[in-house]
N, C-alpha and C positions, 0 to 999 in steps of 0.2 A: 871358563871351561866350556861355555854352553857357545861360545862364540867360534871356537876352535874345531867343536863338534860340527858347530853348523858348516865351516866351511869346507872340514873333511865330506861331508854326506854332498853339499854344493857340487866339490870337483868332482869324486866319484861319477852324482848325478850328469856332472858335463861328458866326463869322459865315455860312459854310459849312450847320451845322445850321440857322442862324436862316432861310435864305434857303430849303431843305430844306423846312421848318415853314410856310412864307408859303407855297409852290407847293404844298402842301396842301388848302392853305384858297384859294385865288385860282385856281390851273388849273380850266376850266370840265370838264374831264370824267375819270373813272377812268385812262384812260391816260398824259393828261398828268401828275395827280397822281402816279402812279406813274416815271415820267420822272423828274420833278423829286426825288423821296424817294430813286431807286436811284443817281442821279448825283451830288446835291451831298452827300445825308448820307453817304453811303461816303466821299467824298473829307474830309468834314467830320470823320469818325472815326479814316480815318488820319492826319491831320494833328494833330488829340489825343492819337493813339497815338505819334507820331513826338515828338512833345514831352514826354511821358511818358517814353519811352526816354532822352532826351536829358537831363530831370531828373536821374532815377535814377542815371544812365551805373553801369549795373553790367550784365553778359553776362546773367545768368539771366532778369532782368526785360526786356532786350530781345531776348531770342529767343523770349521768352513773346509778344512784343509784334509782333514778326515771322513769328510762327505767327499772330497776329489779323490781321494785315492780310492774310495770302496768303490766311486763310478769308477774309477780308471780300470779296476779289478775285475769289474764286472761286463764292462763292456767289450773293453780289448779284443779278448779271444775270443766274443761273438759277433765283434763287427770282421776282423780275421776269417774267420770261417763263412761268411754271409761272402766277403771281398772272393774268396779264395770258390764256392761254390758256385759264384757270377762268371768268374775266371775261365771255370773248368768248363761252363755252358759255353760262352764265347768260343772256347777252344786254341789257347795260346799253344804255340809249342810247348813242350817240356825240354829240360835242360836231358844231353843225348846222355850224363851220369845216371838218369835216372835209371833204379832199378826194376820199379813194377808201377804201372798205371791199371791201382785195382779195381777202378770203377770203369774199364775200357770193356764197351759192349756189355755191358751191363744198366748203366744208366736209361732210364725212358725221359726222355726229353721234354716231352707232350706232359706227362704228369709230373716231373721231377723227382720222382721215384726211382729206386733199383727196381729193376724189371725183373716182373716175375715177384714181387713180392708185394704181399697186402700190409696195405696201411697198418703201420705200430707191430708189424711184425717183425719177429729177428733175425737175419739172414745168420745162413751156416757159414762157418768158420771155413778154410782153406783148412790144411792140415800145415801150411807154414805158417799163417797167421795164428793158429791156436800153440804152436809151436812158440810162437815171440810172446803170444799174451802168457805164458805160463812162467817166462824166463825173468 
């Protein structure tokens, strides 16, 4: 049973990277590429990891394996957003779908701040943006 499992969670995880791999090469712009690699491939490597565990079933090899997935959890979407904040400095185009670039003219470049606003402070909402957080 434990070998069946592993290899259900295996394919998913492949299918997972393959789909990963494709929003690479098909999303029309950096951001979205980036989207598609920090979402499906993480969830595609835990699910190899978890199968992997599940192989093995011995403690050492899955707490090795459970120490990879918390980094995987952890890192992902702060190396994403660190990738994506380097991005936006550079200044790639944006895909012409997109619908708002909220940080345009606003960014201070010099300090990497939103301008106009003090350190640890919380900038005002738009009234569309408070509009989507409340929905």
């Amino acid at each position: 049973m434990a070998d069946l499992i592993s290899l259900i969670l295996m394919i998913i995880g492949a299918v997972f990277m393959l789909l990963a791999a494709i929003g690479v090469v098909r999303m029309p712009d950096l951001y979205l590429r980036m989207s598609a690699t920090s979402k499906a491939a993480t969830l595609g490597v835990i699910c190899v990891m978890l199968a992997a565990a599940l192989h093995f079933n011995d403690f050492a090899i899955t707490a090795r394996i459970v120490a990879i997935i918390v980094f995987l959890i952890l890192t992902a979407p702060v190396a994403a957003h660190k990738i994506a904040r380097a991005a936006y400095l550079a200044g790639p185009d944006l895909w012409p779908g997109t619908c708002r670039d909220e940080l345009q003219g606003r960014y201070d470049h010099e300090n990497h701040e939103l301008a106009g606003a003090e350190p640890g402070a919380q900038q005002e909402m738009t009234p569309s943006a408070q509009s989507a957080r409340d929905v």
